[in-house]
C-alpha positions as CSV (number, residue, x, y, z in Angstrom):
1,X,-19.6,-73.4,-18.6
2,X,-21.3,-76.6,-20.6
3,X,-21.1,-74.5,-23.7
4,X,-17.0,-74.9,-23.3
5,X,-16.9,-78.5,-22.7
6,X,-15.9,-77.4,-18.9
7,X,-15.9,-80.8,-16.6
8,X,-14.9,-80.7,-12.9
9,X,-13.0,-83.4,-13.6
10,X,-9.3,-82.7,-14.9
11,X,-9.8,-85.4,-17.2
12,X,-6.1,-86.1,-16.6
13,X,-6.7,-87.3,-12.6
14,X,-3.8,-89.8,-12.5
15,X,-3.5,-91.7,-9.2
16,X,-0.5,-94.0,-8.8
17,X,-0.2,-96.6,-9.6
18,X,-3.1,-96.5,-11.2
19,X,-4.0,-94.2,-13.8
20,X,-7.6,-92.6,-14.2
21,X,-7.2,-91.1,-17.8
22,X,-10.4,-91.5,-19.5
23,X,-12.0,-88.2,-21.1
24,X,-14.9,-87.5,-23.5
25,X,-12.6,-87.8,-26.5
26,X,-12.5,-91.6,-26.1
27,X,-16.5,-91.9,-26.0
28,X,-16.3,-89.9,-29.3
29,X,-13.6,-92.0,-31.2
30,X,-15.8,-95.0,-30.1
31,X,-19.1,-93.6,-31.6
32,X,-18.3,-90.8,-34.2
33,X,-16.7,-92.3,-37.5
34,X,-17.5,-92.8,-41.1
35,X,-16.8,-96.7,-41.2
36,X,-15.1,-99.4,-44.3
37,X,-17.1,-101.9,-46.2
38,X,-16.3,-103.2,-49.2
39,X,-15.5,-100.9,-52.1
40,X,-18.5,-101.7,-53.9
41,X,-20.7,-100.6,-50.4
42,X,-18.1,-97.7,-49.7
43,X,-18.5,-96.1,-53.6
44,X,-21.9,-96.0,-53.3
45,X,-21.6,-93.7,-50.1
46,X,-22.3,-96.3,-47.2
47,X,-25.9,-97.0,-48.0
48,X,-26.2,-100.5,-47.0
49,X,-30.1,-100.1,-44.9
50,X,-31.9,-101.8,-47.5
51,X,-30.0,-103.4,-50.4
52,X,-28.2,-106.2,-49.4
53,X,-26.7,-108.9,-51.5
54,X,-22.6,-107.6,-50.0
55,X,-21.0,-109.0,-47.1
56,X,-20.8,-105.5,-45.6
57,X,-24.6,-105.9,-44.9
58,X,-23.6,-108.2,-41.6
59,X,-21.9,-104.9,-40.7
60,X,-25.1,-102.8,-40.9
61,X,-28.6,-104.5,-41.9
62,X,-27.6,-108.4,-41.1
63,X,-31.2,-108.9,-43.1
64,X,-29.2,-108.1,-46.4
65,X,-27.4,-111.5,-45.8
66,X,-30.7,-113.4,-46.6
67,X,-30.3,-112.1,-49.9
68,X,-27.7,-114.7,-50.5
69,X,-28.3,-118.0,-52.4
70,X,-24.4,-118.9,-53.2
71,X,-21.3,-119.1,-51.2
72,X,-18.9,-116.3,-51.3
73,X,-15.5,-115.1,-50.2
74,X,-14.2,-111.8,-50.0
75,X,-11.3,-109.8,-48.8
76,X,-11.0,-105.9,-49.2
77,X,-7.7,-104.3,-48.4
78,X,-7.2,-100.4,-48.5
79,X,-5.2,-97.4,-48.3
80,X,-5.9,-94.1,-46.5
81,X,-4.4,-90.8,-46.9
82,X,-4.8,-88.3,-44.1
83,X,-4.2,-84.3,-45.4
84,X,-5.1,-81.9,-42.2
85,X,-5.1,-78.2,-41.6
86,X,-5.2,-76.9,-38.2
87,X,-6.2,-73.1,-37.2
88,X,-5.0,-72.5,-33.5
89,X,-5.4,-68.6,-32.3
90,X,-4.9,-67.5,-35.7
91,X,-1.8,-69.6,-36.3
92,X,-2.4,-72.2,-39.6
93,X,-0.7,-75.5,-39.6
94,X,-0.9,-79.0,-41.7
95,X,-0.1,-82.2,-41.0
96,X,-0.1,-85.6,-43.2
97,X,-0.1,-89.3,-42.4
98,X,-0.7,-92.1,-44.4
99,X,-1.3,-96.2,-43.7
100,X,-3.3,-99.2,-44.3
101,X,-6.6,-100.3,-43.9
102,X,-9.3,-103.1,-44.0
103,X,-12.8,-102.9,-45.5
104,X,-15.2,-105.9,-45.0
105,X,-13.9,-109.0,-45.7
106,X,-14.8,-112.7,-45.0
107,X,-17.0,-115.3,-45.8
108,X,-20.9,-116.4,-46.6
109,X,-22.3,-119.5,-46.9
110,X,-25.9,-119.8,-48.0
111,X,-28.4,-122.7,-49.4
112,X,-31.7,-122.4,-50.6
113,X,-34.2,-124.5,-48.6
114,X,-36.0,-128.2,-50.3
115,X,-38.0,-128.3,-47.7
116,X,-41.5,-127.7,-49.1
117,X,-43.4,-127.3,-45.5
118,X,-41.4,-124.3,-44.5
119,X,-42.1,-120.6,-45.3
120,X,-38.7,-119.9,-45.8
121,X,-36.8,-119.7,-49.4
122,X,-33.3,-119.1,-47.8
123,X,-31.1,-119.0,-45.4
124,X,-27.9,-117.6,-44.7
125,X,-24.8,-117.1,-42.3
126,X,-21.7,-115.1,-42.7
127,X,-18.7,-114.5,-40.6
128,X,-17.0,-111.2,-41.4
129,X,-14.5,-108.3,-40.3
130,X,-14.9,-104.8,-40.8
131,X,-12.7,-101.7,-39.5
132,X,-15.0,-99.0,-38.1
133,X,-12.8,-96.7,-37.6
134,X,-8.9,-96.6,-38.4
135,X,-6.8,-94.3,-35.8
136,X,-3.4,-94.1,-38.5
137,X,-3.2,-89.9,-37.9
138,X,-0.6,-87.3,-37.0
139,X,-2.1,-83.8,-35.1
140,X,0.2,-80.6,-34.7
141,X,-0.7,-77.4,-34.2
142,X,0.9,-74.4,-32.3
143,X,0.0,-70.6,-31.2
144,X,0.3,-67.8,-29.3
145,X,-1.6,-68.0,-26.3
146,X,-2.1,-65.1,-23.7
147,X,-5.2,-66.7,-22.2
148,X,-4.3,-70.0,-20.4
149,X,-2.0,-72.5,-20.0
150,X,-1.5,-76.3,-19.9
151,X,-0.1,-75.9,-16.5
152,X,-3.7,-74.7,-14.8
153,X,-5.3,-78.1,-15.3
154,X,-2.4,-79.2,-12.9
155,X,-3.3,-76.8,-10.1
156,X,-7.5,-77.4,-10.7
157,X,-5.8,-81.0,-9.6
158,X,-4.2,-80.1,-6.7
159,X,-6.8,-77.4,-5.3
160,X,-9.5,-79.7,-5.8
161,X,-8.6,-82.1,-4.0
162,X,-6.7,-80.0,-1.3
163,X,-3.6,-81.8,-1.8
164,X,-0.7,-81.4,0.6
165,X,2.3,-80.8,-1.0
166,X,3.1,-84.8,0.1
167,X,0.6,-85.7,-2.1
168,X,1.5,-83.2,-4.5
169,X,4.9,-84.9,-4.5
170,X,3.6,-88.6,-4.6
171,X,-0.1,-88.7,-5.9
172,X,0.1,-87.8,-9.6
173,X,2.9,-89.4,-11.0
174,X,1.7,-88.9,-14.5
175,X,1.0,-85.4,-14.2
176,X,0.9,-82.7,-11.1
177,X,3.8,-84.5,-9.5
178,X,5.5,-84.2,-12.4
179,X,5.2,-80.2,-12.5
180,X,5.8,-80.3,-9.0
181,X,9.0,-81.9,-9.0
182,X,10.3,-79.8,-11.4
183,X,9.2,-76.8,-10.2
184,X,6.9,-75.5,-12.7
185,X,4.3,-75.2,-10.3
186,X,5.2,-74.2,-6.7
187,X,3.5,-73.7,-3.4
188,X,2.1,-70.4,-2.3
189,X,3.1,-69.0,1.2
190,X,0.3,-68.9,4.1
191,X,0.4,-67.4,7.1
192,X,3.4,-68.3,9.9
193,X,4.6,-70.2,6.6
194,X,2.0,-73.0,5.8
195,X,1.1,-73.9,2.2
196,X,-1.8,-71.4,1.0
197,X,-2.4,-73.3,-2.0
198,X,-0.3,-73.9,-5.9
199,X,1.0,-71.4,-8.6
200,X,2.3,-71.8,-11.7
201,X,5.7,-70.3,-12.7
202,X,4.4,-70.1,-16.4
203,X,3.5,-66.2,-17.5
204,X,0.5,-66.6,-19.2
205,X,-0.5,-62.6,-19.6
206,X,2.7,-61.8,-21.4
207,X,2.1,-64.6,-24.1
208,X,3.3,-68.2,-24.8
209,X,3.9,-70.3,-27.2
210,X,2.3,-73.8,-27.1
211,X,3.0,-76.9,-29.4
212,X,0.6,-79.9,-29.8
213,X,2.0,-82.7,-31.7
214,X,0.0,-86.0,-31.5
215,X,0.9,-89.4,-33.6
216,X,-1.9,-91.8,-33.3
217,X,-2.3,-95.1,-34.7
218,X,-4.7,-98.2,-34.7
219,X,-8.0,-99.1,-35.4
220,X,-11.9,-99.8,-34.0
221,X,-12.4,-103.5,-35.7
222,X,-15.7,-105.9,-35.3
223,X,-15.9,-109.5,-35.9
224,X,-19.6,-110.1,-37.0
225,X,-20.8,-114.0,-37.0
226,X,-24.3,-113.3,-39.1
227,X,-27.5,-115.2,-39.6
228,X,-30.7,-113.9,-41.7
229,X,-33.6,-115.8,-43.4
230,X,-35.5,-115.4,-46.6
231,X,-39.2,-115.5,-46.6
232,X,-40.5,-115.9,-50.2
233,X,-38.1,-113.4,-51.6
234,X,-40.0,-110.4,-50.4
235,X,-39.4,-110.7,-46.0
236,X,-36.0,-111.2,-45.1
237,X,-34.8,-110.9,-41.2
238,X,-31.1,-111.2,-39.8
239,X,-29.0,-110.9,-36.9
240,X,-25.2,-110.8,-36.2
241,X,-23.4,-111.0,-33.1
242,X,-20.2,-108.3,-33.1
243,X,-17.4,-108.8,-31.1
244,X,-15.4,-105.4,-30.8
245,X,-11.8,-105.4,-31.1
246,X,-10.2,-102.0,-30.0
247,X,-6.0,-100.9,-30.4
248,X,-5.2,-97.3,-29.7
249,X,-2.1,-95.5,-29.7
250,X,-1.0,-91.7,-29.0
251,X,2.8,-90.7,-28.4
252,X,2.1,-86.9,-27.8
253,X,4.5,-84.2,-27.6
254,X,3.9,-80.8,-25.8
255,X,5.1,-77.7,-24.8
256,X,5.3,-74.2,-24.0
257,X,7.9,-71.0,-24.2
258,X,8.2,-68.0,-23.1
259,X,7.4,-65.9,-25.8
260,X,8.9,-62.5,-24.6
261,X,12.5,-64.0,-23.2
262,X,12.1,-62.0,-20.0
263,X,14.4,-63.0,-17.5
264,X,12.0,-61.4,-15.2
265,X,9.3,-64.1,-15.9
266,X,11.8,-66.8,-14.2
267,X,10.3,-69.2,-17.0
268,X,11.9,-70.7,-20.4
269,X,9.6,-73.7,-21.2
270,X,8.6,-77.0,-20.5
271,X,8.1,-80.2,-22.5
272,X,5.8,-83.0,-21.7
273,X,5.9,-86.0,-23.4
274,X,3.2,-89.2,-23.1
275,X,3.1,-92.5,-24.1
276,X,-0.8,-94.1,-24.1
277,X,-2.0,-96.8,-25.4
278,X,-5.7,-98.5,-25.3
279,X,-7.0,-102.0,-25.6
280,X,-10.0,-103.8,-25.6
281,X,-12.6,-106.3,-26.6
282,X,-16.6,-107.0,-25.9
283,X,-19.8,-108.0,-27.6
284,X,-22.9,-106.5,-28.8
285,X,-26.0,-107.0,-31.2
286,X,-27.0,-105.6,-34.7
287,X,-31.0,-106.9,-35.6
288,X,-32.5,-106.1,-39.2
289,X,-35.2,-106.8,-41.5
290,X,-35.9,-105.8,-45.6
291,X,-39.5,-106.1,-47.0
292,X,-40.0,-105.7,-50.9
293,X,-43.7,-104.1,-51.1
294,X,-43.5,-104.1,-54.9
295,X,-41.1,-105.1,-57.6
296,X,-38.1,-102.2,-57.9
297,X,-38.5,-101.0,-54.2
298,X,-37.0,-102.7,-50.7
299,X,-37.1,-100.7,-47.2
300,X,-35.2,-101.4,-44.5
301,X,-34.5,-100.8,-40.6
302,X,-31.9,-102.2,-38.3
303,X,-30.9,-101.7,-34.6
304,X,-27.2,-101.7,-33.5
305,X,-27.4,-102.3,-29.6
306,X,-24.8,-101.2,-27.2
307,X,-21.1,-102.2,-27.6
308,X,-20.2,-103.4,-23.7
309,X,-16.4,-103.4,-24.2
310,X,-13.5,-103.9,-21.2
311,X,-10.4,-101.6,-21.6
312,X,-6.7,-101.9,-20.6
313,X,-5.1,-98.5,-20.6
314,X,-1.5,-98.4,-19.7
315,X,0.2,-94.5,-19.7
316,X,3.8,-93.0,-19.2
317,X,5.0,-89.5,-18.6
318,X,7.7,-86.9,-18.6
319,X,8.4,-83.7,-18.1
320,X,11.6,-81.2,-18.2
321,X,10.9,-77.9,-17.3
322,X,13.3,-74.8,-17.3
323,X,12.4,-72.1,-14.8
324,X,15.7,-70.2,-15.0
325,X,16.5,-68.5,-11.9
326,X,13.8,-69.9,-9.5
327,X,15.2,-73.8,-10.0
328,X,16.6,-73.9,-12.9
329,X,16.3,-77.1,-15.1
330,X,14.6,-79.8,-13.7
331,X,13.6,-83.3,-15.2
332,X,11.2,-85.7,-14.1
333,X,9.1,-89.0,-15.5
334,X,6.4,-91.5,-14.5
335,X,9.1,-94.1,-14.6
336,X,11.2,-92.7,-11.8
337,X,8.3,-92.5,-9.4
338,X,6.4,-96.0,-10.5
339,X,9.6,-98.4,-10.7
340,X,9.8,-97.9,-14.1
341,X,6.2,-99.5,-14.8
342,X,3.5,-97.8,-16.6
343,X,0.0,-97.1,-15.0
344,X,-2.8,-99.1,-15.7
345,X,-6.4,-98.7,-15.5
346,X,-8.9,-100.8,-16.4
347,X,-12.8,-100.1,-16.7
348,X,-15.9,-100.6,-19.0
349,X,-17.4,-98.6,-21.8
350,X,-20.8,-98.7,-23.1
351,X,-20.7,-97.5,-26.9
352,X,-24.2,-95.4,-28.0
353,X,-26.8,-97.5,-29.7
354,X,-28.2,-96.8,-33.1
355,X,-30.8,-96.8,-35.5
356,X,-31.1,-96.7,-39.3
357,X,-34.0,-96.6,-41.6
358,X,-33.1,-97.0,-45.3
359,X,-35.1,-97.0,-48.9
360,X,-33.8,-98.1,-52.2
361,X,-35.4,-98.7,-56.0
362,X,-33.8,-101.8,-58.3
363,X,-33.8,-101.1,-61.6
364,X,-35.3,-104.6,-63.5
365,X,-35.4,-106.2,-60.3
366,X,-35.7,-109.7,-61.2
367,X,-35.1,-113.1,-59.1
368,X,-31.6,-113.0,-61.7
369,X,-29.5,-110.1,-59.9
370,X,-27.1,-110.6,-63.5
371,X,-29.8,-108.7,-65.4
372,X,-30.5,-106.1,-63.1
373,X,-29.6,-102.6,-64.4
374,X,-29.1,-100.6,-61.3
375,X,-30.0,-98.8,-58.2
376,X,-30.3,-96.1,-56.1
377,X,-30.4,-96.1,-52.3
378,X,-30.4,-93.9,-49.1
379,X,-29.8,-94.4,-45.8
380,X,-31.0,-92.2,-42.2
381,X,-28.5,-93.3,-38.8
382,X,-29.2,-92.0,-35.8
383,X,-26.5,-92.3,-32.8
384,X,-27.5,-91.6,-29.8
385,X,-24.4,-90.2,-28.6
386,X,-24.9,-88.9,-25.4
387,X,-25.8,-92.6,-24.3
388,X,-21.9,-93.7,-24.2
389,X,-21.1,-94.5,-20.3
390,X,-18.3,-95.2,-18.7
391,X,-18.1,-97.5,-15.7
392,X,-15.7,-98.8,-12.8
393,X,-13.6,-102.4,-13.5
394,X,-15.2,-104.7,-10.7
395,X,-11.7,-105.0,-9.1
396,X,-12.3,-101.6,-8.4
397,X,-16.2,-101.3,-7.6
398,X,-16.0,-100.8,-4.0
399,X,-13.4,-98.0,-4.6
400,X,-15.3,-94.2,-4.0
401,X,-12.8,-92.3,-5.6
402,X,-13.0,-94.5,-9.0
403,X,-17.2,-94.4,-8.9
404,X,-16.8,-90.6,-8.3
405,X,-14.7,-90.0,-11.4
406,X,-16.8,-92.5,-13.7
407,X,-20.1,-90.3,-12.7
408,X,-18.2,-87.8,-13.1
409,X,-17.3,-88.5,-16.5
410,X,-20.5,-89.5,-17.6
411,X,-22.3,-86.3,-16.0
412,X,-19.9,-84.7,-18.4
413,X,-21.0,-86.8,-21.2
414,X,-24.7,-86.0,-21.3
415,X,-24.1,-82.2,-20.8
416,X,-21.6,-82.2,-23.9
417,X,-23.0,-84.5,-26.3
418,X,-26.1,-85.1,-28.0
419,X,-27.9,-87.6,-30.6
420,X,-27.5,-86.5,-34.4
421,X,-28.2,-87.7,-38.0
422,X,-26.2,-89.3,-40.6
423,X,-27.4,-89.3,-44.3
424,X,-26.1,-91.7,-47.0
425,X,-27.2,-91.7,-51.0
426,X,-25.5,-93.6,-53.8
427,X,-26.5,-95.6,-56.9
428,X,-25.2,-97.9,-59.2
429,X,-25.4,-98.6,-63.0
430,X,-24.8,-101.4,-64.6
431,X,-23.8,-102.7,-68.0
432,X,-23.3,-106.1,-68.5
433,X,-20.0,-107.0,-66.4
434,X,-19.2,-103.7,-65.9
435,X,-20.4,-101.4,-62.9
436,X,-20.3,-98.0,-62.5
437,X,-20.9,-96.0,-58.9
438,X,-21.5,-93.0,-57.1
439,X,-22.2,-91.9,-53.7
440,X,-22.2,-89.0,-50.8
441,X,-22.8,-88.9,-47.1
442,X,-23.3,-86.0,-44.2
443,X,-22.0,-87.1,-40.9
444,X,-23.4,-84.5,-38.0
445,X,-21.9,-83.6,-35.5
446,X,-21.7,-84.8,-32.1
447,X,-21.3,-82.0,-30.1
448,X,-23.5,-79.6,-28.1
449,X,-21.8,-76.6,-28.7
450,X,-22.5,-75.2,-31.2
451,X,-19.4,-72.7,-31.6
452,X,-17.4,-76.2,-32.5
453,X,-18.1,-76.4,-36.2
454,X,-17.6,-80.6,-36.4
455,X,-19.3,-82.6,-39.5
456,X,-17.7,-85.3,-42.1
457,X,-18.6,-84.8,-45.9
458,X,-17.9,-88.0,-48.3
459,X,-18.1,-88.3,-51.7
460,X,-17.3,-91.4,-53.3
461,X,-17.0,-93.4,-56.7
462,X,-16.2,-96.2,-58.1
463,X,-16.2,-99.4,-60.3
464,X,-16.9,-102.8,-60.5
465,X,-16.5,-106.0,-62.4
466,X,-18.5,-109.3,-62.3
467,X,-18.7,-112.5,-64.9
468,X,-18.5,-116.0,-64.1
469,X,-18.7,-115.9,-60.1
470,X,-15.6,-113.6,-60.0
471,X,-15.9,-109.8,-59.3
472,X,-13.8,-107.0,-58.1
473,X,-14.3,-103.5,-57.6
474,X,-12.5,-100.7,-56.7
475,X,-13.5,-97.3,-54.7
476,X,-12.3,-93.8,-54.0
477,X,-13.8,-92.1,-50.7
478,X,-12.9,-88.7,-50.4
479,X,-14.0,-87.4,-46.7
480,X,-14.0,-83.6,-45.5
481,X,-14.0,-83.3,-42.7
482,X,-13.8,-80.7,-40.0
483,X,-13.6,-80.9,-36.3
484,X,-12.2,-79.8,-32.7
485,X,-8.8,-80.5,-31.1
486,X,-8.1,-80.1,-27.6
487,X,-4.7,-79.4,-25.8
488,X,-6.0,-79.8,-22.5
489,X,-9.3,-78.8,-20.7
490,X,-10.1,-76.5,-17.7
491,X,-12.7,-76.1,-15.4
492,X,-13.0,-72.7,-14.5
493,X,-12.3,-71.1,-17.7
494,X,-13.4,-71.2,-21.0
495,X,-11.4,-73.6,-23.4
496,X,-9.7,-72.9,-26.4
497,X,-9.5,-75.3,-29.0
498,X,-7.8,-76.1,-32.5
499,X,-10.3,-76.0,-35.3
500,X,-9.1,-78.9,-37.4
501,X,-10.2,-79.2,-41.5
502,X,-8.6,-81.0,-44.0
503,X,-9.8,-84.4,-46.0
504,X,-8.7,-88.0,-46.1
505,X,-8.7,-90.1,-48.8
506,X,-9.9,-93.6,-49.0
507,X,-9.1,-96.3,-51.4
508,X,-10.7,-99.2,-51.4
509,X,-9.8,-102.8,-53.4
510,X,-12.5,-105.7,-52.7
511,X,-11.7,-109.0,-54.6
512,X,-13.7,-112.4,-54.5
513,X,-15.4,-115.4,-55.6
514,X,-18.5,-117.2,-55.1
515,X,-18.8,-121.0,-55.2
């Protein structure tokens, strides 16, 4: 069951008031993105490994700080256009969202050292921000499904953990209670009338029609305070200390229908509606270095530890559900049964580490960056994305049920993920005050299975202008991308998924100064 991203674990296993709602989706929107820099960085595709000399470097290679001699600020604002296509058994759908975003901006500060007993040329420190990743999306998709239904996640809940149907009532306020309260699932008669275990009113082999509609927003940020040396112009060595800064929203609509209208199915529809929302903030460490072996070429490797980052998660629910005959329509929400509070949960996760190894030729590269012509550079990432983890807040450590559900999870993890490549190219050309750039990158994907078609495609451009300690550029980012959407999962069943296509579009300003 690996190959369909089965887990044992409902990945909705809400206990009140408490609410235990992390799934494999969050260790991949905290690992797989295709992240801002400036827009000089972002035209040339990302590559960043080994050139240095833009403050986007204390985001990647810190060692590309040491490059600096001069002080320098810089802010980057952007816009992103979202455009995706959806195909959900058969049935095509599209869905757009636009908003705001932030490349790398902030400040450097660097001095050239008069010491003559010390081996080092330059120094360097930079404090910076950078958006990884910016959440601003809307998902919708809808089908016909004859095969499974939202509702069996509910009773894999319940059976699993042999629920009674007081805990059926009481236990799951943010999901099987819900259903059970309004009747779209139901107790099955035993013997001398005891409870033989759950159904669900909902007639899958006759056909329904399911709606996903998701509107997301926010962004994965890092604060990076940088420092990096220069050792005769030809060793340079840096380090930055990243604080992550996560804000995650999702208002998600779903439902299903009866798509026959038999009365004799005694089911119409439900709706479920959730409110979640995601915050956090922790620390981590990005080492580099650059060597020159000649004139015209620099090589380059840095290390992004772990991110260790503390979550807040705070979730409401509702449901109506219209079973006709059999109870007719029934309403219920997370509100009612939690004193109109939302559940909380609170835990750690540990972001993958990762690696990049990077080449690039200067053309004229001379100690005068003014009256050099050019380059071209390329970049190799590895993630290690199976090495996400997540673990139990320690106001819950001595609490089985929360350590169960964490290994759980992270069982789930290594089975479904693995480590994969990213590639970044680009170049630049320059004459005199004008710039002129082009780039492309391959994003892998994350997944094990190999029947989820997931990868991100960029292409980029751009151009720049620099005279007299003032420069701006500009950049255009177009990303393909293609992935997998989930409605819900299942245990014992293979899932079915939306395959998601579609492109976003990436505009980048970056305007500065040095001094």
């Amino acid at each position: 069951m690996k190959k369909y991203f089965s887990l044992f674990i409902s990945g909705l296993a809400f206990f009140a008031p408490t609410a235990k709602s992390q799934t494999i989706d969050e260790a991949i929107r905290l690992s797989w993105f295709t992240p801002n820099g400036t827009a000089r960085n972002m035209a040339v595709g990302g590559v960043m490994g080994s050139l240095g000399g833009d403050i986007t470097a204390n985001h990647v290679n810190p060692a590309g700080i040491g490059l600096y001699k001069t002080r320098e600020l810089v802010l980057s604002p952007g816009f992103i256009s979202n455009n995706n296509k959806f195909n959900y058994r058969g049935n095509d759908t599209s869905s757009k969202r636009s908003g705001f975003g932030l490349g790398t901006s902030g400040l450097v500060l660097a001095g050239s050292n008069k010491n003559g007993y010390s081996k080092w040329t330059s120094s360097a420190f930079a404090i910076s921000v950078n958006q990884l990743a910016n959440y601003n999306n809307q998902v919708s998709f809808r089908g016909l499904n004859n095969f499974s239904s939202f509702t069996e996640k509910y009773l894999e809940e319940l059976t699993r953990d042999r629920a009674d149907t007081n805990a059926a009532l009481s236990n799951y306020i943010f999901g099987s209670s819900l259903a059970f309260r309004t009747f779209l699932i139901d107790t099955l008669s035993g013997p001398g009338g005891s409870v033989a275990g759950y159904q669900s009113l909902v007639p899958i082999s006759s056909g329904i029609n399911q709606m996903y509609n998701a509107r997301t927003s926010g962004g994965y940020s890092e604060v990076a305070l940088g420092l990096a040396g220069n050792m005769a112009d030809k060793l340079y060595v840096g380090g930055s200390l990243v604080i992550p800064i996560i804000k995650y929203s999702r208002e998600l609509f779903y439902s299903e229908r009866d798509a026959t209208n038999d009365p004799g199915n005694q089911f119409s529809f439900f709706e479920f509606r959730e409110t979640y929302t995601s915050q956090g903030a922790g620390i981590g460490l990005k080492l580099g270095t650059m060597y020159k072996p000649s004139d015209y070429v620099r090589v380059g490797f840095a290390f992004h530890s772990p991110q260790f980052i503390s979550m807040t998660n705070r979730i409401r629910a509702s449901l109506i559900a219209d079973t006709e005959g059999y109870a007719g329509r029934r309403s219920e929400s997370s509100d009612n049964l939690n004193n109109g509070q939302a559940g909380r949960s609170k835990y750690t996760i540990t972001t993958p580490w990762r690696a990049i190894g990077s080449f690039s030729i200067v053309l004229r590269e001379v100690s005068d960056t003014r009256l050099q012509k050019g380059f071209i550079s390329a970049d190799l990432e590895y993630v290690h994305y199976k090495g996400a983890r997540f673990a139990v807040a320690s106001e819950n450590a001595f609490d089985a049920g929360f350590r169960n559900y964490y290994a759980a999870l992270n069982e789930a993890i290594v089975d479904n993920l693995k480590g994969n490549i990213n590639a970044r190219i680009g170049g630049e050309l320059k004459f005199h005050t004008i710039m002129f750039r082009l780039g492309a990158a391959y994003y892998g994907s994350p997944y094990q299975d190999e029947a989820i078609q997931a990868s991100r495609v960029i292409v980029s451009g751009g151009i720049g202008y620099r005279n007299k300690g003032i420069f701006i550029d500009l950049s255009y980012s177009h990303i393909m991308n293609k992935d997998a959407v989930f409605a819900y999962r299942l245990n014992d069943k293979p899932n079915t998924f939306a395959n998601q296509t579609g492109n976003r579009g990436n505009m980048m300003l970056t305007f500065g100064f040095k001094f």
